[in-house]
C-alpha positions in Angstrom: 9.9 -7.7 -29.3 10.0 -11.2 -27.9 14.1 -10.8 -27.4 13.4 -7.6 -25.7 11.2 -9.6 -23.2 13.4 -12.6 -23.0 15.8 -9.7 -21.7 13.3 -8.0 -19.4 12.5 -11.4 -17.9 16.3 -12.3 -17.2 16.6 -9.0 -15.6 13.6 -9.5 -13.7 14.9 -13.0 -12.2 17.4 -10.9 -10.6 15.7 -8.8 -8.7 13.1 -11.5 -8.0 15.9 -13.1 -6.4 16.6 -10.3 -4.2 13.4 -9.3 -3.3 12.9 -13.1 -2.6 15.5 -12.8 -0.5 14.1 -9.7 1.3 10.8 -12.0 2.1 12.9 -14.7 3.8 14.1 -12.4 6.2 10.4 -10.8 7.0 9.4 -14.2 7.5 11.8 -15.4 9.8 10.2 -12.0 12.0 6.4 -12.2 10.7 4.4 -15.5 11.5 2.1 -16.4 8.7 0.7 -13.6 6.8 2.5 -14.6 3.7 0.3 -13.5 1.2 0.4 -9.9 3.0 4.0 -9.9 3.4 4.0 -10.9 -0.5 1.9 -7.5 -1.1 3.8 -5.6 0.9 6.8 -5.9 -1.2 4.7 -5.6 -4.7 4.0 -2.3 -3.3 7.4 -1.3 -2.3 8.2 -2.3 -6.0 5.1 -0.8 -8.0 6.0 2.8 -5.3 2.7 2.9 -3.5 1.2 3.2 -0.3 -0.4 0.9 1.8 -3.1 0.9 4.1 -3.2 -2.0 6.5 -7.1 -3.0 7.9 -6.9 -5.4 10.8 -7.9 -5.5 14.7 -5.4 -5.0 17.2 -2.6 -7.4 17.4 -2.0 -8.7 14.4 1.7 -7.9 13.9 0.6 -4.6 11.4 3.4 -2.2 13.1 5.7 -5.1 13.2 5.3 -5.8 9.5 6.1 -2.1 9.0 9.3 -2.2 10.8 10.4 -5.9 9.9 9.7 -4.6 5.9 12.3 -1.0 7.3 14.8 -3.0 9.0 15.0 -5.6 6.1 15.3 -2.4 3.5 17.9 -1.2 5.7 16.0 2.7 5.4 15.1 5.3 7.6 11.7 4.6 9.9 9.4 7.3 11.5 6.0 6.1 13.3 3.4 8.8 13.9 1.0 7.7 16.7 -2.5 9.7 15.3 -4.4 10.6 18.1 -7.5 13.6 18.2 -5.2 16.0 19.4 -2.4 15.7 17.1 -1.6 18.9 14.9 -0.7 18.9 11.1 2.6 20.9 12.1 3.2 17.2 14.2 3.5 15.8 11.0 5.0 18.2 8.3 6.7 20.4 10.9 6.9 24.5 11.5 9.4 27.2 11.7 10.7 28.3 14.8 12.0 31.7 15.2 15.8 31.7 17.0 15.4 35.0 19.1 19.4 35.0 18.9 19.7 35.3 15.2 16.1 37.0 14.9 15.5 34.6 11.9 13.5 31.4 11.7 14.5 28.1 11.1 12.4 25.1 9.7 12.0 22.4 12.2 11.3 19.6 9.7 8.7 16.6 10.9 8.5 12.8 11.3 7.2 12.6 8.3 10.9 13.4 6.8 11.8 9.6 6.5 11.6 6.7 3.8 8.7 4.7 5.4 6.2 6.1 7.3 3.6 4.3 10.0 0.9 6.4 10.1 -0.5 4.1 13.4 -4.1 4.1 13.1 -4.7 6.8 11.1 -8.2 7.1 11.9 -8.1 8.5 15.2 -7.0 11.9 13.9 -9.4 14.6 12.4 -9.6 15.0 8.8 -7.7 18.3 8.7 -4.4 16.1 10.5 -5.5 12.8 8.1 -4.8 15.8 4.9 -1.7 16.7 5.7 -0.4 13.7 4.5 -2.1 14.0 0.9 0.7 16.3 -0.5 3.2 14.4 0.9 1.8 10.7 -0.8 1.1 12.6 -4.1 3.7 15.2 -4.7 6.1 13.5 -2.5 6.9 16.7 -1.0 6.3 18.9 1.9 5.4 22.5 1.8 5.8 24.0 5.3 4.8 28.3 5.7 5.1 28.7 1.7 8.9 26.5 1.5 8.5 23.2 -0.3 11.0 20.7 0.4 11.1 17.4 -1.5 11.0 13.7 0.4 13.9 11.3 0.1 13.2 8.6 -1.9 12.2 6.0 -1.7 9.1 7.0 0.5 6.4 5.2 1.5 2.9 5.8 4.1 2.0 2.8 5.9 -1.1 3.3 7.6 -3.2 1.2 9.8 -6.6 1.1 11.1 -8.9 -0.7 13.3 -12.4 -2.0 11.9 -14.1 -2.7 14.9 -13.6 0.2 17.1 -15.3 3.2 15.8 -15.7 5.5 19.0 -13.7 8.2 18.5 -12.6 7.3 15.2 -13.0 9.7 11.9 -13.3 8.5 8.7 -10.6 8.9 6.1 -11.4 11.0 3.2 -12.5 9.6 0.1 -9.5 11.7 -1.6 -6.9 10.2 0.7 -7.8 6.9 0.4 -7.7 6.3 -2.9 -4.1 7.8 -2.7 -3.3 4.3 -1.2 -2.3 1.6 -3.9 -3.7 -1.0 -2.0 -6.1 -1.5 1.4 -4.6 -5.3 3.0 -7.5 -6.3 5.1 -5.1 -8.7 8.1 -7.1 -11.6 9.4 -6.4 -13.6 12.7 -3.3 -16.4 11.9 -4.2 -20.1 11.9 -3.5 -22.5 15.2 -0.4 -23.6 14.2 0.9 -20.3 13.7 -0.6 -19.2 16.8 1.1 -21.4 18.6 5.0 -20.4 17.5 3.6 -16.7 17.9 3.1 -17.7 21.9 6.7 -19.5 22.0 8.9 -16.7 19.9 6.9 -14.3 22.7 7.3 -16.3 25.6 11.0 -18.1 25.0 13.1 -15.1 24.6 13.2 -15.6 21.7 15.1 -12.0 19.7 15.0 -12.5 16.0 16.8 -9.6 14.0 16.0 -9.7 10.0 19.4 -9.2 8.0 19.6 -6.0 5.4 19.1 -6.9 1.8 18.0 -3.9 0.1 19.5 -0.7 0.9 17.4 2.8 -0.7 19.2 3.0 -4.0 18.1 -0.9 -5.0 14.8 -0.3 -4.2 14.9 2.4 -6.4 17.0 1.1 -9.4 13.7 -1.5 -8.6 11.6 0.9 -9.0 12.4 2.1 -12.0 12.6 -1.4 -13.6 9.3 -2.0 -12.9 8.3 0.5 -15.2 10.0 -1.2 -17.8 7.8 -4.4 -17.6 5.5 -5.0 -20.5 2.1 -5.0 -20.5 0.3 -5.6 -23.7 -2.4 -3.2 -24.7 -4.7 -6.7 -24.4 -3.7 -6.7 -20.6 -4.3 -2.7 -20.9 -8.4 -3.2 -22.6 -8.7 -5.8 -19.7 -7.7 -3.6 -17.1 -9.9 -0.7 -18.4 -12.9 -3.2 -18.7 -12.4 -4.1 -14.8 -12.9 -0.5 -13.9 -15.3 0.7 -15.9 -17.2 -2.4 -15.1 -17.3 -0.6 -11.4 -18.7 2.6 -12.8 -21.0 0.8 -15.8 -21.9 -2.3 -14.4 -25.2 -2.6 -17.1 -22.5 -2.2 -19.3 -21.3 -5.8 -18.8 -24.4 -7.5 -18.0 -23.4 -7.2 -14.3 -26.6 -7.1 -11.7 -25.4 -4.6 -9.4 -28.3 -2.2 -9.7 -28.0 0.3 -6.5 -25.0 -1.4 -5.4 -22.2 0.7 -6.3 -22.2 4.3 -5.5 -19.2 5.8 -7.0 -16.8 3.4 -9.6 -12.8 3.4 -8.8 -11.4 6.3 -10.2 -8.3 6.5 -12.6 -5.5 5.8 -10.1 -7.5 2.4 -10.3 -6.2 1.7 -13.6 -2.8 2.7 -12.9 -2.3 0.8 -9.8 -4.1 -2.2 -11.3 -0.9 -2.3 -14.6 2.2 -0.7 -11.5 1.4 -3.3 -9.3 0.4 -6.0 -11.9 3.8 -5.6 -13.0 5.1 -5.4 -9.9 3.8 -9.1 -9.3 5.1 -10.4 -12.7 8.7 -8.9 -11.4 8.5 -11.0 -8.6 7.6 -13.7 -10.0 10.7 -13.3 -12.2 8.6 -12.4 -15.3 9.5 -9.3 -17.5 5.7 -9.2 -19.3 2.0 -8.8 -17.9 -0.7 -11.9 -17.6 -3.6 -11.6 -16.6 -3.4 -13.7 -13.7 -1.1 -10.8 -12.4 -4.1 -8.7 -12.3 -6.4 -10.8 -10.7 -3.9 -11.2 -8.1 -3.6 -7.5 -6.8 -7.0 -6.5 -8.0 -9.2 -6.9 -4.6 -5.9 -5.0 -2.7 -6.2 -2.2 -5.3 -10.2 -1.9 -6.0 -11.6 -2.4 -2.6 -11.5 1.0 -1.1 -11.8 2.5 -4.3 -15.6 1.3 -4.8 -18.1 3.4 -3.0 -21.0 1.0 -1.9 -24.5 2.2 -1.4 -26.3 2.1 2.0 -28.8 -1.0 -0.1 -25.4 -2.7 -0.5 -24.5 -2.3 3.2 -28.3 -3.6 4.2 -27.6 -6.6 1.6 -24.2 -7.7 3.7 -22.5 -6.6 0.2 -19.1 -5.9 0.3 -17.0 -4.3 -2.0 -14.8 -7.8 -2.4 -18.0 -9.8 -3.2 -18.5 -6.7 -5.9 -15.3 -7.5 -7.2 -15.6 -10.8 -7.7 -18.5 -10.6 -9.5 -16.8 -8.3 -12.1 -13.9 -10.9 -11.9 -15.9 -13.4 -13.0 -17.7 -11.9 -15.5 -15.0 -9.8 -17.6 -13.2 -11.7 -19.9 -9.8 -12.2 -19.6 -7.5 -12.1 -22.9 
């Protein structure tokens, strides 16, 4: 076992290289938002989506396109607005009064990564037509199914402070997301070489480093990683600690009103490994999970409305858990 590792964690230098590499480039675009960058690719790598949480102008549509442009893959941005239609989306057929047939005009969302640009602004009925499409990663369009090229990936962003004439997402398409990034403002120093690449002329490109079929030879790896059934029990213990709190000697009596579900677990190990990978490792720790756990658990825990009247927040819920669980 510990040669199968020692080859696991050779293999994973090499991509960690690469993917390293990818980051460079991102930065030389994105100014600050390391650590968001960093989850941005762990995603990429564990196959999720991402929803991105942040007030307006923050860079969240340019982190989307720097990530495309550095993947070298095919980029469609939907702009969700009330009156947008799930056939906007997905597509339609259109009948061809020539040949008296119809033909399958296929939709934006037909590409590798998708911005979903704030996804809120859309009814629910236009926000579902994406939830076949992020689980099945397919399209079904007047009774056809057609499969999405991989790799595929929804990017979505929303605005927190802006509710008017905003709907919110269902519960069953948010926890579809691997992980909710919550974007805060950068620091001054940043700030200020945001105002001179803006106001200089200033035209950075990002180089190609990963074209579709790396990302996906990537992918596959990361399945590959090792995670001990230790790392497993402490995983389970995190989420059932959302939905048993008592359990684990946790105070969060008429706190929490709905625990993370499965995908919870499953996201926590993908992207757990997906952070050991880039950190060159080819086996689990827990500080892996720790890392990714507030990204994968926060819009996964349903609060109660004594929570939100307490000024609790699902991220001060987690780290409570966090800090009582213990970690093998």
């Amino acid at each position: 076992m510990d040669e199968d590792i020692k080859k696991l964690s050779e293999q994973a230098a090499l991509y960690a290289g690469k993917l390293e590499s990818a980051l460079s480039e991102m930065r030389k675009v994105i100014v600050g938002q390391d650590e968001t960058l960093e989850k941005l690719i762990i995603a990429l790598v564990a196959d999720g989506h991402v929803l991105l949480e942040g007030v307006p102008g923050l860079a969240k549509t340019l982190m989307v396109k720097t990530l495309t442009e550095t993947t070298s893959t095919s980029f469609s941005r939907i702009q969700f607005t009330p009156d947008l239609l799930p056939a906007d989306i997905v597509g339609t057929k259109i009948y061809d009064q020539g040949k008296g047939t119809f033909t399958t005009q296929k939709g934006p969302i037909f590409h590798n990564f998708i911005l979903a640009d704030e996804i809120n602004r859309a009814p629910p009925k236009v926000q579902s037509a994406l939830l076949e499409a992020m689980q099945e990663r397919q399209v079904s369009i007047h009774g056809n199914t057609f499969p999405l090229e991989r790799p595929f990936m929804v990017l979505a962003t929303q605005n927190p402070i802006e509710t008017e004439g905003t709907y919110k997402l269902p519960e069953a398409q948010v926890d579809r997301f691997a992980f909710k990034l919550i974007i805060g403002y950068p620091k001054k120093a940043e700030e200020k070489q945001i105002i001179r690449r803006n106001t200089q002329g200033m035209d950075i490109k990002p180089k190609h480093i990963l074209h579709a079929k790396d990302i996906l030879e990537i992918q596959k790896f990361n399945q590959r990683i090792y995670a001990d059934e230790k790392i497993e029990d402490y995983v389970c213990d995190i989420v059932d600690a959302t939905r048993n709190p008592d359990e684990y000697g946790l105070e969060l009596d008429g706190l929490i009103e709905y625990g993370a579900s499965p995908r919870a677990s499953i996201w926590l190990i993908l992207a757990g490994k997906a952070h050991a990978l880039l950190q060159g490792r080819g086996y689990v720790i827990p500080e892996d999970i720790r890392k990714i756990a507030y990204d994968v658990l926060r819009h996964r825990i349903i609060l109660t409305y004594e929570a939100e009247a307490e000024e609790k927040t699902s991220d001060d819920i987690i780290s409570e858990i966090l800090g009582k669980i213990r970690s093998p």
